[in-house]
C-alpha positions as CSV (number, residue, x, y, z in Angstrom):
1,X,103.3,21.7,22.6
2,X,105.2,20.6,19.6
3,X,104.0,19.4,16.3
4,X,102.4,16.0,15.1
5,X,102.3,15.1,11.7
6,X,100.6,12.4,10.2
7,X,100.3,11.9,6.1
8,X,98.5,9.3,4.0
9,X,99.5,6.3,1.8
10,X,101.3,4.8,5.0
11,X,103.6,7.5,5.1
12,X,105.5,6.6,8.2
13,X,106.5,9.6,10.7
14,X,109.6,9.0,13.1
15,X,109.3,10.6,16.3
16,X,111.4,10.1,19.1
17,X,111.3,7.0,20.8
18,X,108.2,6.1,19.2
19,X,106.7,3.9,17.2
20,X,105.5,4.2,13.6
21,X,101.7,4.9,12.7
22,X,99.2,5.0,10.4
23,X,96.5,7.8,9.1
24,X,94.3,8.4,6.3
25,X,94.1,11.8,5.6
26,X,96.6,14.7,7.5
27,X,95.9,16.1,10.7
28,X,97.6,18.8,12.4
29,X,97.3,19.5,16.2
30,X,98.2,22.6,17.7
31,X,96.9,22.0,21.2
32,X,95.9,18.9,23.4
33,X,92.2,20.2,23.6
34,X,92.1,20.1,19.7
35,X,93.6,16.4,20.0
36,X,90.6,15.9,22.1
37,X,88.2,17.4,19.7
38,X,89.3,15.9,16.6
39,X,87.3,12.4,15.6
40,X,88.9,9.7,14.1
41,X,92.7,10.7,16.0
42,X,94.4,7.7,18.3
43,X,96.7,9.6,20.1
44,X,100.0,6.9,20.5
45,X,102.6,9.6,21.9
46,X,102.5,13.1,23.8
47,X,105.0,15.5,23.4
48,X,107.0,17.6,25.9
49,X,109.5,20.2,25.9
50,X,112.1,17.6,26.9
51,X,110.8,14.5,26.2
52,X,108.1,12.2,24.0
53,X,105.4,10.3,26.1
54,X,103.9,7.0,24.8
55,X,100.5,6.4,25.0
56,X,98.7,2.7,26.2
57,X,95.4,3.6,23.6
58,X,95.6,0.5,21.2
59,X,96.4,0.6,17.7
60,X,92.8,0.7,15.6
61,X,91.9,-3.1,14.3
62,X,93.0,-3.7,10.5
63,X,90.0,-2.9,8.0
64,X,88.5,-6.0,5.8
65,X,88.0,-4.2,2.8
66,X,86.1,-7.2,0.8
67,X,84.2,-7.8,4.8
68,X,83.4,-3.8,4.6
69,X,82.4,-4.4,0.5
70,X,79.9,-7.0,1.6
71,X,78.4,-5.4,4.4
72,X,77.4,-1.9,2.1
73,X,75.9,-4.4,-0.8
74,X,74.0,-6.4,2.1
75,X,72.7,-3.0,3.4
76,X,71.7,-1.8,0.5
77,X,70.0,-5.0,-0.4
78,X,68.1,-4.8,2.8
79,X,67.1,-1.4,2.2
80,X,66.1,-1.8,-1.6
81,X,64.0,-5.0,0.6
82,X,62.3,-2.3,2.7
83,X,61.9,-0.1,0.0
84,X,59.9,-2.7,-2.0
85,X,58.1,-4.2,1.0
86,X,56.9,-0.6,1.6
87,X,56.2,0.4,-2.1
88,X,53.8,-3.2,-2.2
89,X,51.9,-2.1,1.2
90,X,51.4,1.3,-0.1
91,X,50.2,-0.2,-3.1
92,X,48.0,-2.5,-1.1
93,X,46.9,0.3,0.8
94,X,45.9,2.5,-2.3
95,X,43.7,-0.1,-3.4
96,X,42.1,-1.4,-0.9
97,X,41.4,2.3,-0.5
98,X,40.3,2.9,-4.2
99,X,38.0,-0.2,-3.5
100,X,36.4,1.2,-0.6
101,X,36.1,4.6,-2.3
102,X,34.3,2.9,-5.4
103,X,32.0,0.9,-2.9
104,X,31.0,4.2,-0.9
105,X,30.5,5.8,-4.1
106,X,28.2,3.0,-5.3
107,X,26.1,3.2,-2.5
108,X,25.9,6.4,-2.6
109,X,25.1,6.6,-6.0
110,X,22.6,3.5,-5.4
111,X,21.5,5.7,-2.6
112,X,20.7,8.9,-4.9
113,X,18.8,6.6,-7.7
114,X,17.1,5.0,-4.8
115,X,15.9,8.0,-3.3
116,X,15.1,9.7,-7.4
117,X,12.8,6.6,-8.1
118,X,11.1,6.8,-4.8
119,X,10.7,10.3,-5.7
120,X,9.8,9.4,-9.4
121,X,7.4,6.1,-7.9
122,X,5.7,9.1,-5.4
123,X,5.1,11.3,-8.6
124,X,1.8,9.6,-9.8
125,X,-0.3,7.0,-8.2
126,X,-3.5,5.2,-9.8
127,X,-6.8,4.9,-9.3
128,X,-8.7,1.1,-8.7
129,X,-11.7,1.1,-11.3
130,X,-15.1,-0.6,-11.1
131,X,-16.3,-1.0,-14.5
132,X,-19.8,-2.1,-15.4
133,X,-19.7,-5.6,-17.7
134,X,-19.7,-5.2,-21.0
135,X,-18.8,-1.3,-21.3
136,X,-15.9,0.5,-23.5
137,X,-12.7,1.2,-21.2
138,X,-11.2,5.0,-22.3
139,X,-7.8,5.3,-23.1
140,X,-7.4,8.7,-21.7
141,X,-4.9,8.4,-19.1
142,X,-6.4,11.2,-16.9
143,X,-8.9,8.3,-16.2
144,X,-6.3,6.0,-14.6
145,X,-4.0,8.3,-12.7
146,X,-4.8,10.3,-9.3
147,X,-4.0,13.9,-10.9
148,X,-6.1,16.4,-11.7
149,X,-3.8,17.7,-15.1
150,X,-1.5,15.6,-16.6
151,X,0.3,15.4,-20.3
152,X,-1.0,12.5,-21.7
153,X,1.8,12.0,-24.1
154,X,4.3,11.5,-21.3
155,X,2.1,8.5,-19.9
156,X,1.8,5.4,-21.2
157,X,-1.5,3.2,-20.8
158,X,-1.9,-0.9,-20.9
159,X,-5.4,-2.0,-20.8
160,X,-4.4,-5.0,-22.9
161,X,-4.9,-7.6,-20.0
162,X,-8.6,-6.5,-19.1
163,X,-11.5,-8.6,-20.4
164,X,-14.7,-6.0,-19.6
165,X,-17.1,-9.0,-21.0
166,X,-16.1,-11.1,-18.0
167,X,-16.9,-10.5,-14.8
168,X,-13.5,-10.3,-12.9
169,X,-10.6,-8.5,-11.4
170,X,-8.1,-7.2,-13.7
171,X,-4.4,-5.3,-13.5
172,X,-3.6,-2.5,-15.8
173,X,-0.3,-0.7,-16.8
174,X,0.8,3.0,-16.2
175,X,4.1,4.0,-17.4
176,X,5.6,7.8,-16.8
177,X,9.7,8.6,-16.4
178,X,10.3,5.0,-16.7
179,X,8.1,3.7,-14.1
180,X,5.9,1.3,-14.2
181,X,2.8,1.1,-11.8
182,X,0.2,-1.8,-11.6
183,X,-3.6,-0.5,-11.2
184,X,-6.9,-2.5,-10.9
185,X,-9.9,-2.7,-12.7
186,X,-12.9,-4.6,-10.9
187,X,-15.6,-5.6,-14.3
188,X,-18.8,-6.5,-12.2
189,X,-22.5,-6.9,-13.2
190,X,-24.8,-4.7,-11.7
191,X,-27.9,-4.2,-14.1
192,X,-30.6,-5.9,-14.1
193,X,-32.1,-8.2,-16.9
194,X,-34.1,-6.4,-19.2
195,X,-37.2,-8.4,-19.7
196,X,-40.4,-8.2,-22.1
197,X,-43.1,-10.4,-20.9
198,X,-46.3,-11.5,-22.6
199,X,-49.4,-12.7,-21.9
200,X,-50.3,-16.6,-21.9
201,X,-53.5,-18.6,-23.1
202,X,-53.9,-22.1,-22.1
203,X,-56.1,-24.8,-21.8
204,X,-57.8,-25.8,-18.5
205,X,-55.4,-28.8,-17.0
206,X,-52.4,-27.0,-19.2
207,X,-48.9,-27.2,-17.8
208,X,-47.0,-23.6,-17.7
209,X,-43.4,-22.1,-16.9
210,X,-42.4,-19.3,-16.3
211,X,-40.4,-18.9,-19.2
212,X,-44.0,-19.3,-21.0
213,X,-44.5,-15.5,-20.2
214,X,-41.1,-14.3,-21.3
215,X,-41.1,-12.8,-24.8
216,X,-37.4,-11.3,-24.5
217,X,-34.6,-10.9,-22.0
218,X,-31.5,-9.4,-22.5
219,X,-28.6,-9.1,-20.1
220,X,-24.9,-10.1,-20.6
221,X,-25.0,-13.1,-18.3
222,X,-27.8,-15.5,-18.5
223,X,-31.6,-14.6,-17.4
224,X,-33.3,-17.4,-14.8
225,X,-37.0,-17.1,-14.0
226,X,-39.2,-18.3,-11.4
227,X,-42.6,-17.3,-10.5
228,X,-43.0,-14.7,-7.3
229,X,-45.3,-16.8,-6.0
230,X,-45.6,-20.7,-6.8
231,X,-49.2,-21.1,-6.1
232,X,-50.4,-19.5,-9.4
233,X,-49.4,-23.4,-10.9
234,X,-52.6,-24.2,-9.4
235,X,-54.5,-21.5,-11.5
236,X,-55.2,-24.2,-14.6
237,X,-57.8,-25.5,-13.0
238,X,-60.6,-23.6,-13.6
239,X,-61.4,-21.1,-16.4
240,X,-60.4,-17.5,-15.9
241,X,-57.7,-14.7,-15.8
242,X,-54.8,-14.3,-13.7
243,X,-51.7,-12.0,-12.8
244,X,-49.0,-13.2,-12.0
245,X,-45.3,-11.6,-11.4
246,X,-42.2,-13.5,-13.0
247,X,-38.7,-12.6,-11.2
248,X,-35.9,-12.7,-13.3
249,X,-32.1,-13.2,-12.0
250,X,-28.8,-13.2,-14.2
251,X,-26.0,-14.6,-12.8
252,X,-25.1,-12.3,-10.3
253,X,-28.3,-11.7,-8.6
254,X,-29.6,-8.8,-10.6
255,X,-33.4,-9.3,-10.1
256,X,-36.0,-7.9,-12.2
257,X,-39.7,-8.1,-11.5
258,X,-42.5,-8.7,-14.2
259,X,-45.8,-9.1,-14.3
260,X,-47.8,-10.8,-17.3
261,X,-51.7,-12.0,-17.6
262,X,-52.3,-15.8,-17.6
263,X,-56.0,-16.7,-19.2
264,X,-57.3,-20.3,-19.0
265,X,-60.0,-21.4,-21.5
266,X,-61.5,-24.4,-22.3
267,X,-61.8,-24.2,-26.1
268,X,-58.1,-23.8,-27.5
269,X,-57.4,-26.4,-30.7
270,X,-54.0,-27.9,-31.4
271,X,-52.7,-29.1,-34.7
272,X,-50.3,-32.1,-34.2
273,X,-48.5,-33.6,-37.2
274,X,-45.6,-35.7,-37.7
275,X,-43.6,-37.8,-40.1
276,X,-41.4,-40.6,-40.0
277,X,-38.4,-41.4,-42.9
278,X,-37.5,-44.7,-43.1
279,X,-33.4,-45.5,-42.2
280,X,-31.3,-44.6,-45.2
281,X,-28.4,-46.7,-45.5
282,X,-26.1,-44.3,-47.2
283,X,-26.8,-41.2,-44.8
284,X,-26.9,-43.4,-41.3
285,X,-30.1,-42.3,-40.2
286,X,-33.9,-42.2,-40.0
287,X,-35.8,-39.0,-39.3
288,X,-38.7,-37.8,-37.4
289,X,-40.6,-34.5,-38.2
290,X,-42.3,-32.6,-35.6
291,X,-44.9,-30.0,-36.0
292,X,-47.5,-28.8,-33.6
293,X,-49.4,-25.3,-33.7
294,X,-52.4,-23.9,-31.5
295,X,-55.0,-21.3,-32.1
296,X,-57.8,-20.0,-29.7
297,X,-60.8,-18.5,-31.5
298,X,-58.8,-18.4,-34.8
299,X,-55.7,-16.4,-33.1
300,X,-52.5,-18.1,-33.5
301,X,-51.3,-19.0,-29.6
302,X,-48.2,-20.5,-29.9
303,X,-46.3,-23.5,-32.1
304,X,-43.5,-26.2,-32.0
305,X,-41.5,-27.5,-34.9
306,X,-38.4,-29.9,-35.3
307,X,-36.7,-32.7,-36.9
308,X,-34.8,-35.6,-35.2
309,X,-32.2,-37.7,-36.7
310,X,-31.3,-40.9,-35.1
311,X,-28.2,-42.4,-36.1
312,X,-27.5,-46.0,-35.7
313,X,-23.6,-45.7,-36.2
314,X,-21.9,-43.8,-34.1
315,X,-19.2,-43.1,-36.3
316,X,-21.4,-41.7,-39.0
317,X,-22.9,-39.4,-35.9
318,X,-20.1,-38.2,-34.6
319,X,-19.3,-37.1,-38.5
320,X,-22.6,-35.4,-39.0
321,X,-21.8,-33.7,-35.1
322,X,-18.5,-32.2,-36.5
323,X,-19.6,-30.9,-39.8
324,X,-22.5,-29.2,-38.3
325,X,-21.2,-28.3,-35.0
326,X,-18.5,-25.7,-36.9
327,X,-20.4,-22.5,-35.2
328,X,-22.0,-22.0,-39.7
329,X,-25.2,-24.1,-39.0
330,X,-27.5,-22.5,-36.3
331,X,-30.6,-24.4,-35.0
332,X,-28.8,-27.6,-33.8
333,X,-28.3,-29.8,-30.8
334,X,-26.6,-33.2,-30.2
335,X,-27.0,-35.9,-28.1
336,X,-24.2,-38.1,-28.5
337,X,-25.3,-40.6,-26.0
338,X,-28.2,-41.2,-28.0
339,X,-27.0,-40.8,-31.2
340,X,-30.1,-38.2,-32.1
341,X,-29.1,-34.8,-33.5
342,X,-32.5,-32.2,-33.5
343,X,-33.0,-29.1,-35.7
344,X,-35.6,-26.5,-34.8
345,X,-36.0,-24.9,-38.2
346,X,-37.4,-21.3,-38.5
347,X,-41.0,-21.1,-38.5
348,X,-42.8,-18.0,-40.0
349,X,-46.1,-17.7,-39.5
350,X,-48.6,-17.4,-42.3
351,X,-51.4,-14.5,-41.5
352,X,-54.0,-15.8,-44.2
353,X,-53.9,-19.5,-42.6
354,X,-55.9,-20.5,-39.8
355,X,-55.4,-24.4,-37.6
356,X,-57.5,-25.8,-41.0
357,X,-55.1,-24.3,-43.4
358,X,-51.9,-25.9,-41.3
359,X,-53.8,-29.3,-41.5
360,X,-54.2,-29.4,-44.8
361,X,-50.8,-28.3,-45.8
362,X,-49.0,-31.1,-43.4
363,X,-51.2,-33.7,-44.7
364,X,-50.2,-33.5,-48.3
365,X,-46.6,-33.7,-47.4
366,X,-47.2,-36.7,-46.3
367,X,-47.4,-36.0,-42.2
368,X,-49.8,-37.9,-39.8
369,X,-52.1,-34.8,-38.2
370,X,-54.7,-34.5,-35.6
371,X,-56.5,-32.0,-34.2
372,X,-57.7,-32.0,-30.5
């Protein structure tokens, strides 16, 4: 095997009988197995001891140089493409993965605060109250709250919404790690009235009530009385003594039971005066004085005592209402449908004066008087 020679820059190599070729960088090929081996080679011609063989392989196709230019630069552009494309979804990807990490650690964290307050709501629970009307709530928190030992300065109390002089359901406030619990407080009424009776004298014929026997009655509500039994109305007829039993209700059906002494007499005197002033032009109205007091065997019994004023404008009434309706003048009522405002003045008894006395008294202020 000879020696083939091939050199760059279009160096052209004569061999015999063959043509002229082309290579870009030197080769040189000792053997026909290293021809075989070698990339890039085109074998055109094989030598022989006596003679040079051409070879049918074609001649390589001439390079484009500005085709081969393009071809890189559109590569690379497609590749720098990719690159970007890729970057953007792994962008994407990171934070749509950031998002979902955020919303796991939200609920998580919601999670953990839920399950703290639950555990903060479960630390104290409170108590429903039943309050009589009218009493004094504490504001000791131990009262509220269902623990035996608590701090009272970590717990704060509201008891501004409850009304104890009402009868009524109310919510209070608790507050403790910033947690705020609604109780209730039930205000109810269950005492009965407290009622002072007293004994009644009256004439044979005489009407009574039962409120004729009541001398005081307290309660927070309103007392109501009715007689126990309803046939001791009939015991005016006829001279005498008689027990009976008053039984007195407030407004939520707390009963008390009284009993007082009715005595029914045939000789009791009244003392009935009154007076009438003429209509005064300037104040609107004329007035009418009332005055009536009983005795039985010179012991005062019982009196009544008022003044009507009877408007005949109802404009100047409805003046006089306002002015003396402004919770400073005590005694009053008003009846605006018939114009007639009464006062009940304060009586006070005089010891030394007997019915006699009265009548005299009332006459010389002018009053009309009888006695029966």
């Amino acid at each position: 095997m000879g020696l083939f020679k091939k050199k760059k820059n279009n160096t052209e190599v004569e061999l015999q009988n063959a043509t002229t070729i082309e290579k870009s960088e030197e080769v040189f090929i000792k053997s026909t197995e290293e021809i075989n081996k070698t990339d890039g080679v085109v074998v055109i011609a094989t030598i022989g001891e006596n003679a040079i063989t051409p070879s049918n392989n074609p001649m390589p196709k001439q390079i484009d140089i500005d085709e081969r230019r393009q071809r890189i630069i559109a590569s690379k552009k497609e590749k720098q493409k990719k690159k970007i494309k890729n970057s953007v979804a792994n962008k994407k990807a990171s934070t749509v993965t950031s998002l979902i990490v955020l919303i796991v650690i939200g609920i998580l964290g919601g999670f953990y605060f839920y399950i703290k307050k639950q555990k903060n709501t479960e630390l104290f629970t409170l108590k429903t109250l039943n309050v009589e009307l009218g009493s004094k709530l504490s504001n000791s928190v131990s009262n509220y709250v269902n623990k035996d030992e608590i701090d009272e300065l970590a717990y704060t109390l509201d008891i501004s919404g409850v009304d104890t002089s009402k009868v009524g359901e109310y919510k209070y406030k608790v507050t403790y790690q910033n947690i705020t619990k609604e109780g209730t407080i039930i205000v109810k009424d269950s005492t009965s009235p407290s009622v002072e009776t007293k004994d009644l004298i009256i004439s044979v014929n005489e009407s009574f009530t039962p409120e004729d026997f009541i001398n005081k009655c307290s309660d927070l509500s309103n007392c109501h009385y009715i007689f126990e039994n309803e046939q001791v109305l009939n015991s005016n007829q006829q001279t005498g003594e008689y027990e009976i039993y008053i039984v007195v209700t407030d407004d939520y059906n707390n009963v008390t039971r009284k009993k007082a002494t009715l005595k029914v007499v045939d000789n009791i005197r009244t003392l009935t005066c009154t007076q009438e002033t003429p209509y005064d032009e300037s104040s609107g109205y004329y007035k009418i004085s009332y005055f009536e007091i009983s005795y039985y065997e010179n012991t005062y019994l019982r009196h009544n005592i008022y003044n009507e004023f009877h408007f005949n404008d109802q404009d100047k009434y409805n003046n006089y209402e306002q002015n003396l309706n402004d919770g400073k003048h005590t005694g009053y009522t008003f009846d605006s449908e018939k114009r007639v405002i009464t006062n009940t003045p304060v009586f006070n008894l005089n010891p030394d004066y007997n019915i006699n006395n009265y009548y005299e008294n009332y006459t010389n202020q002018g009053y009309t008087c009888r006695i029966k």
